[in-house]
N, C-alpha and C positions, 0 to 999 in steps of 0.2 A: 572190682576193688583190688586192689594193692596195698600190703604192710607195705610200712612207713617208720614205723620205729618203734623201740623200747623204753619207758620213761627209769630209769631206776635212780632211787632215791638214797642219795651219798653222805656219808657221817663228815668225810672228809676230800677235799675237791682236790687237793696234790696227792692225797696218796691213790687212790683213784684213778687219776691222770695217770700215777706214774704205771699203778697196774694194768692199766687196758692201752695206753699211748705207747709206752718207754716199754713195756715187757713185752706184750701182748701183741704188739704194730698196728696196732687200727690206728689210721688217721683221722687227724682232728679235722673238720667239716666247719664248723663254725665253735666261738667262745663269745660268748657274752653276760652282759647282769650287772647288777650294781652291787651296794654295800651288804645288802640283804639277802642274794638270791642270783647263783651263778648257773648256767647251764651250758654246756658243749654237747654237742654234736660228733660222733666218733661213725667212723665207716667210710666205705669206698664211696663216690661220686653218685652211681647209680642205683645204689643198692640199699635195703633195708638199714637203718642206722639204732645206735646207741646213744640214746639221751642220758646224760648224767647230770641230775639235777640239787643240787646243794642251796639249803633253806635255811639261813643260818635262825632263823623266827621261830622254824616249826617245834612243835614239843610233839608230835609225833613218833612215835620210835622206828624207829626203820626194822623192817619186818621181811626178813629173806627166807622164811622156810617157804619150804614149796617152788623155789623159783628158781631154775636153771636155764643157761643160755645156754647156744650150743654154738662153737668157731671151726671152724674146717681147718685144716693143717695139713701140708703135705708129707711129712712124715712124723708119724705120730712116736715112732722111736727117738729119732733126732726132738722133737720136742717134748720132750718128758725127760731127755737129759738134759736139755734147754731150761724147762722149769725146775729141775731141782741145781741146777748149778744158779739159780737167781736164786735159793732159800727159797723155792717155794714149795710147799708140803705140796703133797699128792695125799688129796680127801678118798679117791676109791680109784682104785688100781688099775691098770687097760683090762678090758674086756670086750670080746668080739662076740655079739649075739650072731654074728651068720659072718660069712666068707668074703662078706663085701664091706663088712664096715669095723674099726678097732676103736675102741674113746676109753678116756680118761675121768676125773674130775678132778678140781683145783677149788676152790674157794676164792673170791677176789675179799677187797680189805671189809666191807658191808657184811660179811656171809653166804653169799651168794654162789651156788653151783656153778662153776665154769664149764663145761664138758668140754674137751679138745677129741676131734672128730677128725680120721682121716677116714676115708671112702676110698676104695676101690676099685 
């Protein structure tokens, strides 16, 4: 078996886009849906994706505790100046549990844990 994706479930399908497309750089994979119910596809070609799925129907409440992604970064200084020069808060400060790995966290617009991960 092979991951395959992530479904998460979006209040709002432009601001959304604008956090994981336009800030973040995952590309867009596929966009589709009608009047009711949008969903794109975010990530590289081959590799595990981000589904973002906006219900405009659902009453639902969209529920992020507990849920963090984690995105690799090649330098995780240069992006941490990166996201606060876009206004974006930083939720919990870099920390390196061992000598190989430094991360961050961010929040996207849902609530959602970001972690920014650079390895070693």
């Amino acid at each position: 078996m092979n991951f395959c994706w992530i479904t998460l479930r979006v209040a709002d399908m432009e601001e959304s886009l604008k956090f994981y497309h336009e800030i973040l750089g995952l590309p867009i994979c596929t966009r589709h849906g009608g009047p009711d119910m949008e969903i794109v596809m975010l990530g590289e070609e081959d590799k595990p994706k981000i589904e973002l799925l906006y219900d405009r129907n659902s009453e639902v409440p969209i529920n992020a505790k507990g849920l963090s992604i984690g995105i690799e970064v090649e330098s995780l200084d240069e992006t941490l100046n990166y996201v606060k020069e876009k206004g974006i808060s930083i939720y919990r400060e870099p920390f390196s549990p061992n000598p190989h790995v430094r991360f961050f966290f961010i929040k996207d617009p849902n609530g959602i844990e970001v972690q920014l991960v650079e390895n070693k």
